[in-house]
C-alpha positions as CSV (number, residue, x, y, z in Angstrom):
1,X,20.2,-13.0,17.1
2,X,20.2,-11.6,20.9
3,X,17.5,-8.6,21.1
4,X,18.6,-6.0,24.1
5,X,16.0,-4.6,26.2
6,X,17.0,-0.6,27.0
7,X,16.7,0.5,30.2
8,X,13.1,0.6,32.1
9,X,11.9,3.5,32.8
10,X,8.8,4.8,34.5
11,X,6.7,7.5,34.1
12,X,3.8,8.6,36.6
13,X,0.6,9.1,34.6
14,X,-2.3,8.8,37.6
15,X,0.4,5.6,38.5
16,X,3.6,4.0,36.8
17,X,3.7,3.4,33.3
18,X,6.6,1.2,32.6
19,X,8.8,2.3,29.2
20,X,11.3,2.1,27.4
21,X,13.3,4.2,24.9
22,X,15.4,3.6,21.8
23,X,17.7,6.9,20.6
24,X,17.0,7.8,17.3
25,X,17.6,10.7,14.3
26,X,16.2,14.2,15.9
27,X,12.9,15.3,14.0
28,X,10.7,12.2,14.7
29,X,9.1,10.4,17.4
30,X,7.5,7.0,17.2
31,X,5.1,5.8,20.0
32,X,4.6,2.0,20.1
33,X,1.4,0.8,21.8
34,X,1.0,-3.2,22.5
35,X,-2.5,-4.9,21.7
36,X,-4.5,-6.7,24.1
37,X,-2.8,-9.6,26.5
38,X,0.7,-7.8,25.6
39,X,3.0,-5.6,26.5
40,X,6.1,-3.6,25.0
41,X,8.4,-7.0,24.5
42,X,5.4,-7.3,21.4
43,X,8.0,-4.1,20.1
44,X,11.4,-5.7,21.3
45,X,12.5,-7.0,17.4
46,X,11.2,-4.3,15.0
47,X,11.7,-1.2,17.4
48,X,15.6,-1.1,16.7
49,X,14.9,-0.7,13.2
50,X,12.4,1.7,13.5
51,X,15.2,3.7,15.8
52,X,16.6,4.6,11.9
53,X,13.7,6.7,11.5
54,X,13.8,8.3,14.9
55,X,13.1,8.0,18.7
56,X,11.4,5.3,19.8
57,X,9.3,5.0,22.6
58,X,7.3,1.9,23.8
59,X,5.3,1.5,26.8
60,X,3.1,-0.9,28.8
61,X,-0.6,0.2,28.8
62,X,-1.5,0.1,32.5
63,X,-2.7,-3.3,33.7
64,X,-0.6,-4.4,31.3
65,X,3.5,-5.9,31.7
66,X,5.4,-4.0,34.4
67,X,2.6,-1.0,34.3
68,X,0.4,-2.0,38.0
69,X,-3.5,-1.2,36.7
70,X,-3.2,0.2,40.4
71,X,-7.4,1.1,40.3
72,X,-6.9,2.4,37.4
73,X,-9.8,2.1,34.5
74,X,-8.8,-0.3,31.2
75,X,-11.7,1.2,29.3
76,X,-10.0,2.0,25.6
77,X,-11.2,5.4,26.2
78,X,-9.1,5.3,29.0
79,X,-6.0,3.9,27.6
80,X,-6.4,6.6,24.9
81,X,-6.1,9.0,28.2
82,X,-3.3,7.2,28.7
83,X,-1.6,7.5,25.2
84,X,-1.9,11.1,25.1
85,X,-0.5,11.9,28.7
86,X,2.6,9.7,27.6
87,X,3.0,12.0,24.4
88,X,2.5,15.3,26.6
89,X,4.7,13.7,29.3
90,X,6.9,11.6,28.2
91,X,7.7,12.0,24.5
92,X,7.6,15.6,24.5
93,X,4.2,16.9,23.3
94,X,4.2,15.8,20.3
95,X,3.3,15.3,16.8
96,X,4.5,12.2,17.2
97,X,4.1,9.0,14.8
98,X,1.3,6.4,16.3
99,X,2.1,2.5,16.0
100,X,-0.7,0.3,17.1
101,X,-0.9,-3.3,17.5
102,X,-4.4,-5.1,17.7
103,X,-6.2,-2.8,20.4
104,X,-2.9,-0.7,20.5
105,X,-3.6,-0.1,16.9
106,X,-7.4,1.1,18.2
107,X,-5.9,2.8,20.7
108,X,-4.1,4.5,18.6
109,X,-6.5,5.6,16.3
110,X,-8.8,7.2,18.3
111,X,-5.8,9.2,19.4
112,X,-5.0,9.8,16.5
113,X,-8.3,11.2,15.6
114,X,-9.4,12.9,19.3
115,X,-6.1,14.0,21.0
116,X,-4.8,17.5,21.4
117,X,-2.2,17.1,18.9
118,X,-4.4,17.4,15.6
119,X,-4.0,19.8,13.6
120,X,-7.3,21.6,12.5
């Protein structure tokens, strides 16, 4: 089985954040954040399927794959920054659907739990 790689894409969030996007149903956006050491090729084989369910987005954290750290911070607190200027940016404000691996999966949490998009 060959796994394609869409398009790279970059987005300028205080410097490049490298992406890309799978097409997807309307209604539902997925966000795919790698864990610690990887980058979005940790998404390449289950991100298709996950394209039944709706858009998918997954991007390199920066300092990570083709995202430069470019002085940057790698804090998690600062990858959560990170996280939630891609959704406002990038995937279109959200609510989106949060997948984390390892510290994407932290990540992803404390987004989940502090970011703008949470309903009270």
């Amino acid at each position: 089985m060959r796994i394609e790689m869409p398009e790279s894409r970059f987005a300028d969030l205080d410097g490049p954040v490298h992406f890309v996007e799978w097409d997807g149903p309307p209604g539902r956006t997925l966000v795919l954040v790698h864990g610690l050491g990887g980058s979005l090729l940790s998404w390449l084989a289950v991100a298709p399927g996950l394209a039944e369910h709706g858009r998918v987005l997954a991007l390199d954290l920066p300092g990570f794959g083709r995202s430069d750290r470019g002085g940057r911070r790698s804090r998690v607190s600062d990858l959560r920054t990170t996280v939630s200027r891609f959704i406002d940016e990038v995937a279109g404000g959200g609510p989106v659907v949060l997948v984390g691996n390892s510290m994407g999966g932290g990540v992803s949490m404390l987004e989940s739990a502090n970011g703008p998009h949470v309903s009270e």
